[in-house]
C-alpha positions as CSV (number, residue, x, y, z in Angstrom):
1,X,0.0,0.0,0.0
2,X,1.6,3.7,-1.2
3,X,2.2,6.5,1.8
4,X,-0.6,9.2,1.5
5,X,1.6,11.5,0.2
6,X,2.5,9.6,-3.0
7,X,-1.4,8.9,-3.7
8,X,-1.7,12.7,-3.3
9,X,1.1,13.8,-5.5
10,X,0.4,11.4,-8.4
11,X,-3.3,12.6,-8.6
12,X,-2.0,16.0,-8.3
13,X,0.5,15.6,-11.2
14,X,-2.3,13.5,-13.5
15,X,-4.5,16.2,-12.5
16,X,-2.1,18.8,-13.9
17,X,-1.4,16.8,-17.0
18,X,-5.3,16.6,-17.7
19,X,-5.9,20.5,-17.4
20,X,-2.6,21.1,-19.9
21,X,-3.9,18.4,-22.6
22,X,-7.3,20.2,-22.6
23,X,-5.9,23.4,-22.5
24,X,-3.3,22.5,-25.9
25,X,-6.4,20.4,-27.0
26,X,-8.4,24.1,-27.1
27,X,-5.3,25.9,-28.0
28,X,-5.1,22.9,-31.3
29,X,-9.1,23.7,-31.9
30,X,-9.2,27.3,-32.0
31,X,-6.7,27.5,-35.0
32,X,-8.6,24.9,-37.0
33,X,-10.6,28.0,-38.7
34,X,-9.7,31.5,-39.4
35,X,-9.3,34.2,-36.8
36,X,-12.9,36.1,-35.8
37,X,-11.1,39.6,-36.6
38,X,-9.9,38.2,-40.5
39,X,-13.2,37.1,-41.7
40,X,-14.9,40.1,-40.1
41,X,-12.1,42.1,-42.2
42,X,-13.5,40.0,-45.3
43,X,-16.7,40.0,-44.8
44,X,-16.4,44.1,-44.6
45,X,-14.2,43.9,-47.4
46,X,-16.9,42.4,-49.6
47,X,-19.5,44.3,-48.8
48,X,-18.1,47.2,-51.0
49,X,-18.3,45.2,-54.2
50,X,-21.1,43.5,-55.8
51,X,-20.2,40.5,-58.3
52,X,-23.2,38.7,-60.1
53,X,-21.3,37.0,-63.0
54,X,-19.4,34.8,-61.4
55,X,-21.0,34.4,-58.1
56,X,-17.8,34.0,-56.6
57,X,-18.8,35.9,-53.0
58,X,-21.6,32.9,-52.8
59,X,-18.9,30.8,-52.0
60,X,-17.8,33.4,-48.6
61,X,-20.2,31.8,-46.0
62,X,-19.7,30.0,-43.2
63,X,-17.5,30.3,-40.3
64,X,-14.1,29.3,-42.0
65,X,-13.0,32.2,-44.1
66,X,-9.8,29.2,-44.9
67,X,-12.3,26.8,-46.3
68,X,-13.8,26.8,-49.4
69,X,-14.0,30.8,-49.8
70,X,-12.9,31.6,-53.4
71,X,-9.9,33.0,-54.0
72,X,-8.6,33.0,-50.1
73,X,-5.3,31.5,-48.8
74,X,-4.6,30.9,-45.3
75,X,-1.3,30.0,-43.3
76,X,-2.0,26.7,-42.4
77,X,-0.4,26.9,-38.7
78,X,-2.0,30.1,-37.8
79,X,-5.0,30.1,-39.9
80,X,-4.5,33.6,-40.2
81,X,-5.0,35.2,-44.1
82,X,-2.2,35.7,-46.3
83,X,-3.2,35.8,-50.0
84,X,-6.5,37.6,-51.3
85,X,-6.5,36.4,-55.1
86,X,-9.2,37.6,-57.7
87,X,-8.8,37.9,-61.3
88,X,-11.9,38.8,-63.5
89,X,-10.1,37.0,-65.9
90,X,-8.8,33.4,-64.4
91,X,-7.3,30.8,-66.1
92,X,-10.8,28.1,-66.7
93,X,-9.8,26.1,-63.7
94,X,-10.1,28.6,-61.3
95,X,-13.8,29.8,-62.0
96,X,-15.8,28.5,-59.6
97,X,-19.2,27.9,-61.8
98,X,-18.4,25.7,-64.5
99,X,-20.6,26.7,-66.8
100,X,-19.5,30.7,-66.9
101,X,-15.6,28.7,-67.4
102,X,-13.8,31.1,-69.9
103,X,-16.1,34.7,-69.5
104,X,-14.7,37.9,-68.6
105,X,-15.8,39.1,-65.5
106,X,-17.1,42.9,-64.1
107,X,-17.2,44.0,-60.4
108,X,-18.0,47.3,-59.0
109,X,-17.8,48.8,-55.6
110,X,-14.4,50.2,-53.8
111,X,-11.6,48.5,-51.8
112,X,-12.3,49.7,-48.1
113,X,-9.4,50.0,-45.5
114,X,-11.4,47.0,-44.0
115,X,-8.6,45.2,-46.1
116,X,-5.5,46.8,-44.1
117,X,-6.9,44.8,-41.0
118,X,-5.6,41.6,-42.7
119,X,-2.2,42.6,-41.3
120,X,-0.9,39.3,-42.8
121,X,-1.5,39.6,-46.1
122,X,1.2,38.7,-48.5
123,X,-0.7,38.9,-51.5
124,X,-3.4,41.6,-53.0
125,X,-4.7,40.4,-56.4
126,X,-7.4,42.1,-57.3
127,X,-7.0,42.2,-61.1
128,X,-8.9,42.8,-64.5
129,X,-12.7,43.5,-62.8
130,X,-13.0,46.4,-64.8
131,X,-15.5,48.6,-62.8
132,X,-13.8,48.8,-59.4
133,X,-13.2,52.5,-58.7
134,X,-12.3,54.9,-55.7
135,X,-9.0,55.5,-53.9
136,X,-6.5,52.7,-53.4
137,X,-6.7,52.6,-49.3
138,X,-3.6,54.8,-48.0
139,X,-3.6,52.0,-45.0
140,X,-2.4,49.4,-47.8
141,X,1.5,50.5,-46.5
142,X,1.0,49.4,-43.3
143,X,0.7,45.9,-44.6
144,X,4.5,45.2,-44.0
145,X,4.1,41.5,-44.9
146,X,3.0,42.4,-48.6
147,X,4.9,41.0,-51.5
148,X,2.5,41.1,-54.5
149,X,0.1,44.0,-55.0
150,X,-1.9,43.6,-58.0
151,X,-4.5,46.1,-58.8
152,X,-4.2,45.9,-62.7
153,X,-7.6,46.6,-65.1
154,X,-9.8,48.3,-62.9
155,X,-10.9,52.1,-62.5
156,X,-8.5,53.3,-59.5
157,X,-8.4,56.8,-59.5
158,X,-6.5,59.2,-57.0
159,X,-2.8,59.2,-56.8
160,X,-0.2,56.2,-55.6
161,X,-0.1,56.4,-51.5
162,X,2.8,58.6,-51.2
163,X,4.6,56.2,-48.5
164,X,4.3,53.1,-50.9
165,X,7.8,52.9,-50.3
166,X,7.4,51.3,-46.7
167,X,6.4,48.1,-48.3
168,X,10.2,46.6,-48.2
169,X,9.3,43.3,-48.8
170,X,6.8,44.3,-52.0
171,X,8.5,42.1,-55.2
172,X,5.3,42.7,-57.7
173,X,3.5,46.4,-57.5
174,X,0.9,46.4,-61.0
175,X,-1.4,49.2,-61.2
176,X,-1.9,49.7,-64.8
177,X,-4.7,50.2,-66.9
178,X,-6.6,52.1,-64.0
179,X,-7.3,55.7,-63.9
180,X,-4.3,56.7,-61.2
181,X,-3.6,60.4,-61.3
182,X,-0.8,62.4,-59.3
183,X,2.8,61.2,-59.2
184,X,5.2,59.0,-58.7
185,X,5.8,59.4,-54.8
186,X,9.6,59.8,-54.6
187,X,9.4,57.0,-51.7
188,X,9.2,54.3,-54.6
189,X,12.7,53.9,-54.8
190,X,13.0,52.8,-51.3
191,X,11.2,49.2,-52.3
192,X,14.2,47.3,-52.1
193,X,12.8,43.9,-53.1
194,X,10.9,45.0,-55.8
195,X,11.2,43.1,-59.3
196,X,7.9,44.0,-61.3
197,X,6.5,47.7,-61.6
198,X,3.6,48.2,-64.1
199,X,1.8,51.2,-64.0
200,X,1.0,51.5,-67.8
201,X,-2.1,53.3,-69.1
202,X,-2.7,55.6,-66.3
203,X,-2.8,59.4,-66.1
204,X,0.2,60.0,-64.2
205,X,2.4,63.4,-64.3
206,X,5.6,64.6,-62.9
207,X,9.0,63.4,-63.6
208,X,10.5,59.9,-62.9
209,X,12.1,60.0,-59.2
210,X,16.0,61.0,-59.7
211,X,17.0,58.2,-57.4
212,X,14.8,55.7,-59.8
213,X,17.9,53.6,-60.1
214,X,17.8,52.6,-56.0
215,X,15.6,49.8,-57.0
216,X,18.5,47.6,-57.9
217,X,16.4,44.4,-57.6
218,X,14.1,45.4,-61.0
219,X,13.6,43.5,-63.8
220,X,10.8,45.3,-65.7
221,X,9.9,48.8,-65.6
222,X,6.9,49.4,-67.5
223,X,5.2,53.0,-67.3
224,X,4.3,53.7,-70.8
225,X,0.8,55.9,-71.7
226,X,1.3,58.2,-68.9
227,X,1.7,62.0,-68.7
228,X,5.3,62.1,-67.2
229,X,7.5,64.5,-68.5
230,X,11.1,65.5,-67.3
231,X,14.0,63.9,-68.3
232,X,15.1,60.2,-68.2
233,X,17.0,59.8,-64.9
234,X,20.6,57.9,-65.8
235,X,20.4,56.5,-62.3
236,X,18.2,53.9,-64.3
237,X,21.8,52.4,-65.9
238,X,22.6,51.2,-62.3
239,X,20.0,49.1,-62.3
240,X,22.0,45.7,-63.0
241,X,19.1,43.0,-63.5
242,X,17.0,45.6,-65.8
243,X,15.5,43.7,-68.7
244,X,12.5,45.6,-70.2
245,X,12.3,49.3,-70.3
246,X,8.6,50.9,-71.3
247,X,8.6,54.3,-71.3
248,X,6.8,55.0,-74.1
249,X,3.8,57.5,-74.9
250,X,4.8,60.2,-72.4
251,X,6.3,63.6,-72.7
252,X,9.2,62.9,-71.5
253,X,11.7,65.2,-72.8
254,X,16.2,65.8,-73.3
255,X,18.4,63.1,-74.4
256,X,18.6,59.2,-74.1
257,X,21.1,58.3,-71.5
258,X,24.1,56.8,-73.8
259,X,25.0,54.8,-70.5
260,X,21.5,52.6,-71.6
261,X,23.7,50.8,-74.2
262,X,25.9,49.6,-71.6
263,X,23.4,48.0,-69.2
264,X,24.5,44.1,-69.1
265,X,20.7,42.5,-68.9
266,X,18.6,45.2,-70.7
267,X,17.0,43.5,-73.7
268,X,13.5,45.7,-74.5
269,X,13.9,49.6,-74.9
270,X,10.7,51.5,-75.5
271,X,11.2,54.7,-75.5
272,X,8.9,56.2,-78.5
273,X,6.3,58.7,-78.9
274,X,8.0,61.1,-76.4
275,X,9.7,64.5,-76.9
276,X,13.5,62.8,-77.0
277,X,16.0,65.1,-78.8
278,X,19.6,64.9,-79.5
279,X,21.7,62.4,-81.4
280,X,20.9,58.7,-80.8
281,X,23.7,56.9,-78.6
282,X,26.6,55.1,-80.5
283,X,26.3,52.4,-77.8
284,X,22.5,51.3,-78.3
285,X,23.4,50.2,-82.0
286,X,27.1,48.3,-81.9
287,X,25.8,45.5,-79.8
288,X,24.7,46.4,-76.3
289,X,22.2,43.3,-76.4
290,X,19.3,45.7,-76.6
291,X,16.9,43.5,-79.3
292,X,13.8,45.2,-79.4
293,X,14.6,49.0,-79.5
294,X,11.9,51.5,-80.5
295,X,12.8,54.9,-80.7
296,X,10.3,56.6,-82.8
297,X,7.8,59.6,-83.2
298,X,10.5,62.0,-81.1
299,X,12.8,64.8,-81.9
300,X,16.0,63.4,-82.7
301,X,18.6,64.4,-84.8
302,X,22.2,63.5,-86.5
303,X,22.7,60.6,-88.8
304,X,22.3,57.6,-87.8
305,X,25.3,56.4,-85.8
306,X,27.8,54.2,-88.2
307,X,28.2,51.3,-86.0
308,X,26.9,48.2,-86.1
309,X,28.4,45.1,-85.9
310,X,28.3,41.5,-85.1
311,X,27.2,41.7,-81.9
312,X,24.1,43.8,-83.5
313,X,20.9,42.0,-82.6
314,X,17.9,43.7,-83.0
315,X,14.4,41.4,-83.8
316,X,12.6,44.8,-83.7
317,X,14.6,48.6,-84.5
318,X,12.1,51.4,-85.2
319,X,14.0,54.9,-85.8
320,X,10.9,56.5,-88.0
321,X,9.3,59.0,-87.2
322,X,12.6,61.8,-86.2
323,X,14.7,64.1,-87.5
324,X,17.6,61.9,-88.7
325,X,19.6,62.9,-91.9
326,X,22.6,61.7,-94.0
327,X,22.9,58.0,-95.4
328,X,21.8,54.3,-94.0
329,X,24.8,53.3,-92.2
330,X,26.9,50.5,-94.4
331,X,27.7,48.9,-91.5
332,X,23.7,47.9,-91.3
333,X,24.5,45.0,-93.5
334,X,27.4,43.5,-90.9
335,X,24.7,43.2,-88.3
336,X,24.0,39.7,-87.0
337,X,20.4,40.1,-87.4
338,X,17.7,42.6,-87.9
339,X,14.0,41.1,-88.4
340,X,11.9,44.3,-88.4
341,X,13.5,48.0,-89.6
342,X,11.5,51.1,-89.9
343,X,13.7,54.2,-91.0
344,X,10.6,55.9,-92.8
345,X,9.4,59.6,-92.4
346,X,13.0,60.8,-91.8
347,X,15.4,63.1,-94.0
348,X,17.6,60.3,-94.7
349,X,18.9,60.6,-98.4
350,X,21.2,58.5,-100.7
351,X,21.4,54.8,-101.8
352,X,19.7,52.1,-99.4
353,X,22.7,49.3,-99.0
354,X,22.3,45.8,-101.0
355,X,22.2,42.4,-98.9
356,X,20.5,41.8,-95.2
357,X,18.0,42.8,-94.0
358,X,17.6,45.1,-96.9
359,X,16.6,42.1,-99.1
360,X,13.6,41.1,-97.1
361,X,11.8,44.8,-96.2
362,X,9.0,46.6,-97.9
363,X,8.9,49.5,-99.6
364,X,7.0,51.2,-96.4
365,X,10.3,51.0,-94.5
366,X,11.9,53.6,-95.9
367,X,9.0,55.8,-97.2
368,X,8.9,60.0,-96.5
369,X,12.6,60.6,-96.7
370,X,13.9,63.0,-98.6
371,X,16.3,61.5,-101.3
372,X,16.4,57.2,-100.5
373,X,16.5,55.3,-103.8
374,X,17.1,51.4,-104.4
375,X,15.5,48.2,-103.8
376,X,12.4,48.2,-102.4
377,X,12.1,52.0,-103.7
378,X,12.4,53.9,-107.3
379,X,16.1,52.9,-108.6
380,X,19.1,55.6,-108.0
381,X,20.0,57.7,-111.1
């Protein structure tokens, strides 16, 4: 027979052990669905839009905002929510009513700062709904967990937040085709991570942040069919991983940057239908690895620089459109390849060269120069 005391100290210790397995047992339970305060925040969140196409907010019912609530993604430890994903126009398999599979879709209402309460969201996609409008929610920069913000095809209006910059760990900010006015808030350069910025087909003015070329992680810049004027910062050279470069349809203004010829990765250059003077850079033409290079409908001037080479790569060069004089550079025809040329409505004059790529363009390549003659046009005399 055990003393007392051990009888009383075992059934304290079991006693002990019971209360901590119910406890973790509660602790295990209350994470199995997502937090009260998240699905509140959604539930606010989707009372600002209205959806009938797709009928994708049926599915947002129930007490479980991780289960079976379209386009919602949950940490699976925490149960808190970390991705909010809508597209109006998703691949088939992610429509949730079979039979709509493959149809644009249209949402209207406004993105409430109900959605800055989701302070672990790592990803905003809220893309190609045409009819969303307002103000994109100034409270969106305290989300410091954010890595993809994806607002593209809508009808945003109202300028960037001007502290978008305290989103360090951002990687993806898209806000084009909206109606986003105002400027670029210098803070932009201050996104360290970011890889992706797209804010084509907007209505924003000013000039491109000097310190532009801070963001040293970029890989596309894309800001074409804007109103942004200035001059082209060279701090954009520094950026090392740079591939495609879209400033197109703006008003921006001075010279190109020669220093764009020598960045290592850069392989698209749109830079037409701007006010761009000066001579074209030597270096964009004798093999910088640019390929597609469009630098048409601007001001510029000079002949056409006398350079190219083997290392000459260009599946798309477009110079029409400018100012340029003097002769087609001889050296065209020692390029390694050129697919598309357009050297028309220029003051180019004198013979167009014999052999590639001359041999396979039209006529409407060179035409509105002042004195071209050869094959494809009227013979020289």
């Amino acid at each position: 027979m055990a003393p007392a005391g051990s009888t009383t100290t075992a059934t304290a210790t079991a006693t002990v052990s019971l209360i901590f397995f119910v406890l973790s047992l509660s602790a295990i339970t209350n994470v199995r669905s997502c937090t009260v305060g998240d699905r509140n925040a959604l539930l606010a969140f989707k009372s600002a839009l209205t959806e009938s196409q797709f009928g994708i907010f049926k599915t947002w019912r129930g007490t479980d905002c991780c289960k079976s609530w379209y386009g919602v993604h949950c940490n699976p430890s925490s149960k808190r929510v970390t991705e909010i994903s809508l597209r109006g126009e998703s691949p088939e398999s992610s429509v949730p009513t079979l039979e709509k599979m493959g149809r644009s879709g249209y949402m209207t209402g406004v993105i409430t700062p109900a959605i800055c309460k989701l302070d672990r969201l790592s990803t905003i996609i809220i893309a190609d709904w045409k009819g969303i409008s307002g103000n994109i929610p100034k409270c969106i920069t305290t989300l410091s967990f954010l890595r993809v913000l994806d607002l593209v095809g809508n009808q945003f209006s109202g300028p960037i937040p001007y502290n978008i910059g305290r989103l360090h760990r951002l990687t993806v900010l898209n806000f084009a085709d909206n109606q986003i006015n105002g400027v670029i808030p210098s803070s932009t350069v201050q996104m360290s991570s970011l890889m992706h910025l797209d804010l084509r087909s907007n209505k924003i003015t000013g000039e491109i942040p000097t310190e532009f070329g801070n963001l040293k992680m970029l890989s596309r810049a894309l800001l074409s069919k804007n109103l942004i004027s200035g001059s082209i910062p060279s701090s954009i050279s520094k950026i090392y991983r740079l591939a495609d470069l879209d400033l197109s349809v703006n008003q921006l203004s001075g010279s190109i940057p020669e220093s764009f010829g020598r960045m290592p990765v850069l392989s698209t250059l749109n830079l037409d239908m701007n006010k761009l003077s000066g001579e074209i850079p030597t270096t964009l033409l004798s093999g910088s690895g640019i390929s597609i290079l469009n630098l048409s409908r601007n001001a510029l001037e000079g002949k056409i620089p006398d350079v190219f080479g083997e290392r000459s790569y260009f599946t798309a060069l477009d110079l029409s459109y400018n100012n340029l004089k003097g002769p087609i550079p001889k050296s065209v025809t020692s390029a390694s390849y050129i697919g598309h040329l357009d050297l028309s409505h220029n003051h180019l004059c004198g013979p167009i060269p014999n052999g590639a790529p001359f041999n396979h363009l039209e006529a409407s390549s060179f035409m509105n120069n002042d004195c071209l003659c050869g094959s494809p046009l009227k013979r020289c005399t």
